[in-house]
N, C-alpha and C positions, 0 to 999 in steps of 0.2 A: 471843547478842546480840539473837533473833531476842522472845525473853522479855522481854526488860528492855522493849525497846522497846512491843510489845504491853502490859505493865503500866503504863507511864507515860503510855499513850495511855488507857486506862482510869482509870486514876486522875484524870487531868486532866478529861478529860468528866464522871466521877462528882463532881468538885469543882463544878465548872461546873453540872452539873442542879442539884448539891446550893444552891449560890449562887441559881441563878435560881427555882429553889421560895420558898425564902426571903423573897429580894429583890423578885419581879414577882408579879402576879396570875398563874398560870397554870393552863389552866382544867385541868378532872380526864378522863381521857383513857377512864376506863371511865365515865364518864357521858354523854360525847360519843357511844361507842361504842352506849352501848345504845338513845341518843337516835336515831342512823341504821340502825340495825335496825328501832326501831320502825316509821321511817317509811317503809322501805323496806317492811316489810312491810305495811303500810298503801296502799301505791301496789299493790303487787302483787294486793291484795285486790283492790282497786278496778276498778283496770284490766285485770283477768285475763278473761278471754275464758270464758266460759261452756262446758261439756261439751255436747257431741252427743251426742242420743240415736240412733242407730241403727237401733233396736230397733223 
């Protein structure tokens, strides 16, 4: 039973993404991604604290 259910609950959401791909603008989630990397790493540069020399 534990199957069936687990598959119908998959099916139904794959219908549903599949629908709202389609149907809405939705934006691309590896573009988003690499877009907040970038900037993250961009802040990190920036604002990164400088090495001590020691020496």
């Amino acid at each position: 039973m534990g199957l069936l259910k687990r598959s119908f609950t998959f099916i139904l959401g794959l219908s549903c993404g599949v629908y709202a791909a389609q149907n809405y603008n939705i934006p691309d989630v590896k573009k988003l991604f690499n877009t907040y990397v970038f900037i993250a790493s961009y802040i990190e540069k920036t604002y990164h604290k400088p090495k001590k020399d020691d020496d």
